[in-house]
C-alpha positions in Angstrom: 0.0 0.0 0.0 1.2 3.3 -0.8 2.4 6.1 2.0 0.1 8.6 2.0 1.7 12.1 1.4 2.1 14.2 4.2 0.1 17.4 2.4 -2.7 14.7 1.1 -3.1 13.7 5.0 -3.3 17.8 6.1 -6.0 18.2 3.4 -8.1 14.9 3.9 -7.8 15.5 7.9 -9.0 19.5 7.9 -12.6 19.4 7.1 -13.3 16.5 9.1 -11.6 18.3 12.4 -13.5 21.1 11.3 -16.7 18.9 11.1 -16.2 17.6 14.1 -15.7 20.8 15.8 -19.1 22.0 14.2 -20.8 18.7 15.4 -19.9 20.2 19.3 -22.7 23.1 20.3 -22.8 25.4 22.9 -26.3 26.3 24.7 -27.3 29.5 26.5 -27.4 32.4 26.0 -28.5 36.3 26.5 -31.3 37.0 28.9 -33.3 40.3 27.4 -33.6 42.7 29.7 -36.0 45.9 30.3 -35.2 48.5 28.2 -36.4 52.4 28.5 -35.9 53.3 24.9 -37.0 51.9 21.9 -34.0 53.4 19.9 -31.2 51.0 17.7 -28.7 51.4 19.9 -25.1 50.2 19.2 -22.6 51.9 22.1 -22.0 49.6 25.1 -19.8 49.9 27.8 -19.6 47.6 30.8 -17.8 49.0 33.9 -17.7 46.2 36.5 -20.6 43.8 35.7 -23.2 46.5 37.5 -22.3 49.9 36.1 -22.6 50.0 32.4 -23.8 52.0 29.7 -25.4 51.9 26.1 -25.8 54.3 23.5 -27.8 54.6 20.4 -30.2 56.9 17.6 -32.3 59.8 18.4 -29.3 61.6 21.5 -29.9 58.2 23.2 -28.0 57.3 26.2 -29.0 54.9 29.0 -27.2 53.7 32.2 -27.2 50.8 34.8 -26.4 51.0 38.4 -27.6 47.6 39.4 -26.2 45.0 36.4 -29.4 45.9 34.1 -31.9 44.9 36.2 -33.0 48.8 35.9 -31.9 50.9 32.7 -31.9 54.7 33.4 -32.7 56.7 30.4 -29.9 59.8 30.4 -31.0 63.5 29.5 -30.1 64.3 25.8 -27.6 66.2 25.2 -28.6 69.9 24.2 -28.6 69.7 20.4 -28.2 66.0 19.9 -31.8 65.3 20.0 -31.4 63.6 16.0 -27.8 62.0 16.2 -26.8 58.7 16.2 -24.6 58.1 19.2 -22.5 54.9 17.9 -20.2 54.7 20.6 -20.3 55.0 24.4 -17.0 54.8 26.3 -17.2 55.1 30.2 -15.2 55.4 33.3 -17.7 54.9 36.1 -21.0 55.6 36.9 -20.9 59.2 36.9 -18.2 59.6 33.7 -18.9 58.8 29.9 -18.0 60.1 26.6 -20.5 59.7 23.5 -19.6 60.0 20.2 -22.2 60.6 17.6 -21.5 59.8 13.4 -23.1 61.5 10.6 -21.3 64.1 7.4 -19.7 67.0 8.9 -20.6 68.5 12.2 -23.1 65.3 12.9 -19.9 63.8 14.0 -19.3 65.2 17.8 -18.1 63.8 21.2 -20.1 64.6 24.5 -18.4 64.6 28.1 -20.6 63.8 31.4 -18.8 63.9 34.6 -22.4 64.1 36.6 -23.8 60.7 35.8 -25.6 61.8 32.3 -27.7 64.7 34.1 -26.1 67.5 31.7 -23.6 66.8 28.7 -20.9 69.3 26.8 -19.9 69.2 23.5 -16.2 68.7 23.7 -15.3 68.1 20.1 -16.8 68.8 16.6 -15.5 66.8 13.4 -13.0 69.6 12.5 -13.2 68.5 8.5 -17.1 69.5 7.9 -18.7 69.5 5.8 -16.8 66.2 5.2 -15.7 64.0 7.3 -17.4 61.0 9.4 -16.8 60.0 12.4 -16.2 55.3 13.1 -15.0 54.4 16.4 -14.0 56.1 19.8 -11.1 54.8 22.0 -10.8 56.0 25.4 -9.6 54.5 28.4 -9.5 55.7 31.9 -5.5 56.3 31.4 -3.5 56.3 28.6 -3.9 57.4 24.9 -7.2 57.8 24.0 -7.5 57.2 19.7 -10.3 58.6 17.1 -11.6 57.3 13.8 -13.1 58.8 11.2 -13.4 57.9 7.3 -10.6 59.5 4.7 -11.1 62.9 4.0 -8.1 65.7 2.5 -6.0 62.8 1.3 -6.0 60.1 4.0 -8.2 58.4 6.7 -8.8 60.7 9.8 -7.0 59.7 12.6 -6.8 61.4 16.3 -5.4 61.0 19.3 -6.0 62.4 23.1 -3.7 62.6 26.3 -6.7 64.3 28.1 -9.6 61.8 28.7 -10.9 62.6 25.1 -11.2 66.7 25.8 -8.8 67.3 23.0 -7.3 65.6 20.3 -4.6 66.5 18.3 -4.7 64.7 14.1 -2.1 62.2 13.2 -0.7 62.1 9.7 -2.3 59.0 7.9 -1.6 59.8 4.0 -3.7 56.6 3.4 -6.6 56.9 0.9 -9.1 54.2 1.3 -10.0 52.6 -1.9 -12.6 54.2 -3.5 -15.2 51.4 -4.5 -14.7 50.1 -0.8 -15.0 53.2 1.3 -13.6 53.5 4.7 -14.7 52.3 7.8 -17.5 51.2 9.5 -19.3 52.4 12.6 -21.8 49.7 13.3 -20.4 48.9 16.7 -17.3 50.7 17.6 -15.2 48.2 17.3 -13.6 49.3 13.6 -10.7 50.8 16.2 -8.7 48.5 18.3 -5.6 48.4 20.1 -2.7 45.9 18.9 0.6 45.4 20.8 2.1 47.9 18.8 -0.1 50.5 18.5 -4.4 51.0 17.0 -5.1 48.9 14.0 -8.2 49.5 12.2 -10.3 47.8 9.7 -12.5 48.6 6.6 -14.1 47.7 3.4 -12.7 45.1 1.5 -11.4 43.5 4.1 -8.4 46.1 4.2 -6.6 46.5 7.7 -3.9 49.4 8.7 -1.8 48.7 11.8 -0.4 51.3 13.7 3.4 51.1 14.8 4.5 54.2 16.9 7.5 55.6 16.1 10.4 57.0 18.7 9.9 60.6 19.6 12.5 62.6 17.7 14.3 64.2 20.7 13.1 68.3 19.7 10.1 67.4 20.0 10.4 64.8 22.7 11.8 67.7 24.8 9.6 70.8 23.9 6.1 68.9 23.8 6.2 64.9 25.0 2.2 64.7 24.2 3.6 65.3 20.2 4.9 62.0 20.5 1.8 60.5 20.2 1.1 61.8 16.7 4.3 59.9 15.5 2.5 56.7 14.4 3.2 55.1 11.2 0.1 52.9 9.6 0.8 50.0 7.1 -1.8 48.7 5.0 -3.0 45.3 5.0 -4.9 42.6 3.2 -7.6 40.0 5.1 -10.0 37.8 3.9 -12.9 39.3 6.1 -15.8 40.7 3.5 -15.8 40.8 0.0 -15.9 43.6 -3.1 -18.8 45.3 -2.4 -19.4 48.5 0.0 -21.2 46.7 2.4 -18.6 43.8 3.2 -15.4 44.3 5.1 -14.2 44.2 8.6 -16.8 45.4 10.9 -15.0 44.6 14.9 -11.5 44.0 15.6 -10.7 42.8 19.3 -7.0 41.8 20.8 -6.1 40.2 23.7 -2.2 39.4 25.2 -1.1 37.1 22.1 -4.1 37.1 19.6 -6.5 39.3 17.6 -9.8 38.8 16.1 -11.3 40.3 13.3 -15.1 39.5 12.2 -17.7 41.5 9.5 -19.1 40.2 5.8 -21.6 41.4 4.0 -24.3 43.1 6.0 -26.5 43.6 3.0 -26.5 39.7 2.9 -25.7 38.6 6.3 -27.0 34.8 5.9 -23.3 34.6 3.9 -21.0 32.2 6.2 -18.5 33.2 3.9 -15.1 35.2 4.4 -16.8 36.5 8.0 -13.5 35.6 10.4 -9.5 36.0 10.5 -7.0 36.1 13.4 -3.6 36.7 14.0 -1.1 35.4 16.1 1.5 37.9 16.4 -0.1 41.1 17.2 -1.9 41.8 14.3 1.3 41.3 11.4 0.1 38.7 9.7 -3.4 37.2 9.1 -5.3 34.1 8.4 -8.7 33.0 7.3 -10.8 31.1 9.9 -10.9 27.5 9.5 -14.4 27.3 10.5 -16.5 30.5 10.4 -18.9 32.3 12.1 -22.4 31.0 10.5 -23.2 34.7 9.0 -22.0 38.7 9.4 -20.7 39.5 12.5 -20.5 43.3 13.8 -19.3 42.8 17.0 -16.8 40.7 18.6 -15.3 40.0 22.4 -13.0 37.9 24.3 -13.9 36.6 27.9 -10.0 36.2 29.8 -11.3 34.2 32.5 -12.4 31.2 30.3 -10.6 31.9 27.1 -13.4 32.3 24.8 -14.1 34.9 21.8 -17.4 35.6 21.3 -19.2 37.2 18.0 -22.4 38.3 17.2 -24.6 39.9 14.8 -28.0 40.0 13.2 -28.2 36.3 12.4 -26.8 34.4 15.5 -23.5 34.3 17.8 -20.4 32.4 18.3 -17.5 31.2 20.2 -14.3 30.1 19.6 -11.5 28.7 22.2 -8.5 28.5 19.8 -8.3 32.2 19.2 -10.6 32.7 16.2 -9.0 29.6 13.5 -12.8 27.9 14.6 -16.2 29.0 15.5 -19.5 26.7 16.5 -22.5 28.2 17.2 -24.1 29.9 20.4 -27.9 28.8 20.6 -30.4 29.8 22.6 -31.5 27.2 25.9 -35.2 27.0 25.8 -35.3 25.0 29.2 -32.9 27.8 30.9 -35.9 30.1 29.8 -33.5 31.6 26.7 -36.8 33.1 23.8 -36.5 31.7 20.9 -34.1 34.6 18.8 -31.6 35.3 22.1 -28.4 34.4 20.2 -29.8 36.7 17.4 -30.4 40.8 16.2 -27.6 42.4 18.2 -25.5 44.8 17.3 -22.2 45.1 19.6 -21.0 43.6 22.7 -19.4 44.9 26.0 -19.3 41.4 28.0 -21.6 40.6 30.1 -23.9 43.0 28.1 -25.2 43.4 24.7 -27.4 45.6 22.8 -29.4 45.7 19.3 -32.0 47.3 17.5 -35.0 48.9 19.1 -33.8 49.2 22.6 -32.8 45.3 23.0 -30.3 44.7 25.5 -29.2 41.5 27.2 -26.5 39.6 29.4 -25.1 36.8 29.2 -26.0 34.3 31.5 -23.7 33.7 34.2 -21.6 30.4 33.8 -22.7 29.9 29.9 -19.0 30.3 28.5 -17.7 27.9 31.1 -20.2 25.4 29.5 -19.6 25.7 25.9 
């Protein structure tokens, strides 16, 4: 009998693993909870598992104190009463900044420091009438990063030193390509941050990573925040999406060795095609999922304490435990009391919660990623 070839073996063996992987199916899911708004929200931000926020159409802002079992519906900010808050990043239960997306000056950030009871405008898309705000980066400490679709020659990129109350542009002569557009702002998660800096994702499947240069030593010396705007972006090709405007990469999350990027087609998000790649060594080199997520995704997660990545989108969720090369499917528990479309029509994810279109929000159910 013949030896078999070592690359026939690799071939014959990878759909089966991936069929058996498929065969394996987590149950459980996100328990709906009460929400004040009927608004398409798609900001979330979870502080500690109690605290959290969401964000969404129509000035909408909400807040929980007590893990969602109450949602607070925040005053609108003066002015904001018609924009589309897409992003919602928070400190604590009395500090968040909003950013809203639309052409020109539709594209602003809000401050809070008195737990949502009055707002200030804190900055206005400086290219209107062009210009569109994507994604929002801001964490308590540290460099807070802004995205916004190419205008003047190159995608808009910004960066803060401040807590998001002023941003200073960074150089990024990078033109998207024209028949793919820029980014996407269906869940703030277009931004993320590698080891070496923000990487960010578009149509096409296109990805720019972010390596920060060292601080020439003038500028070092008269004005350290500078250094921040010394970031070089390289442009990259993934398999996520496809040719059309609607496909591309629509999250991007990292954790300590891996990153994740999910999207598709969201004009056709039944397509389990081209909807997952990950990276191994901080975002330098990508690979197509082995086994994808069973539709778009616009959102996507990663849960430390059990090792799990979690997507989701209009048409389901799922998880994957070997840092995004498979996915099997999320479905809803009917005997843990899960309705029938729980793993379904969500928009972005801040773990535990997760929010969607007309005011949906749920959390996951305690202990369900230690099950899958």
């Amino acid at each position: 009998m013949p030896a078999i070839h070592r690359d026939t073996l690799r071939c014959t063996m990878r759909p089966l693993v991936s069929l058996i992987f498929l065969a394996f199916t987590a149950h459980a899911q996100f328990v709906l909870q009460k929400s004040p708004s009927p608004a398409s929200l798609r900001g979330v931000a979870n502080i500690d598992g109690r605290v959290a926020w969401a964000s969404g159409a129509s000035g909408t802002v909400l807040r929980t104190l007590d893990g969602g079992g109450t949602w607070q519906q925040c005053t609108v900010p003066d002015g904001a009463e018609k924009l589309d808050f897409r992003a919602v990043q928070a400190f604590d239960a009395q500090t968040a900044i909003v950013m809203s997306v639309g052409s020109g000056d539709a594209s602003r950030l809000y401050r809070t420091t008195d737990g949502c009871r009055t707002w200030k405008l804190v900055f206005t898309n400086p290219d209107a009438p062009g210009g569109f705000f994507d994604a929002l980066y801001v964490p308590q400490h540290g460099e807070g990063w802004l995205l916004g679709d190419p205008v003047k020659g190159g995608f808009y990129v910004a960066v803060s030193r401040d807590g998001g109350l002023s941003w200073a542009k960074v150089p990024v002569p990078i033109q998207s390509e024209t028949e793919k557009g820029g980014a996407f702002a269906a869940s703030n998660q277009s931004l993320a941050m590698g080891v070496a800096g923000p990487i960010f994702g578009g149509g096409g499947g296109l990805l720019y990573r972010g390596e920060q240069d060292r601080c020439p030593d003038p500028i070092q010396y008269n004005d350290p925040n500078a250094c921040a705007t010394h970031v070089r972006f390289r442009k990259m090709t993934t398999d996520v999406g496809g040719v059309g405007a609607s496909s591309g990469i629509f999250a991007l999350a990292a954790n300590d060795k891996a990153m994740v990027a999910v999207g598709g087609d969201y004009m056709h998000p039944e397509l389990a095609a081209h909807t997952a790649a990950f990276s191994v060594n901080g975002g330098m080199g990508w690979q197509p999922a082995e086994t994808m997520p069973r539709g778009y995704r616009s959102t996507v997660a990663y849960d430390s304490a059990t090792k799990t990545w979690i997507a989701t989108g209009p048409t389901g969720t799922d998880v994957s435990t070997d840092d995004g090369r498979n996915w099997k499917p999320l479905l809803p528990d009917v005997k843990a009391g899960d309705v029938a479309d729980a793993d379904r029509n969500w928009n972005a994810l801040s773990l535990p919660f997760v929010v969607g279109p007309k005011g949906r929000i749920g959390r996951l159910r305690d202990g369900v990623l230690n099950k899958k």
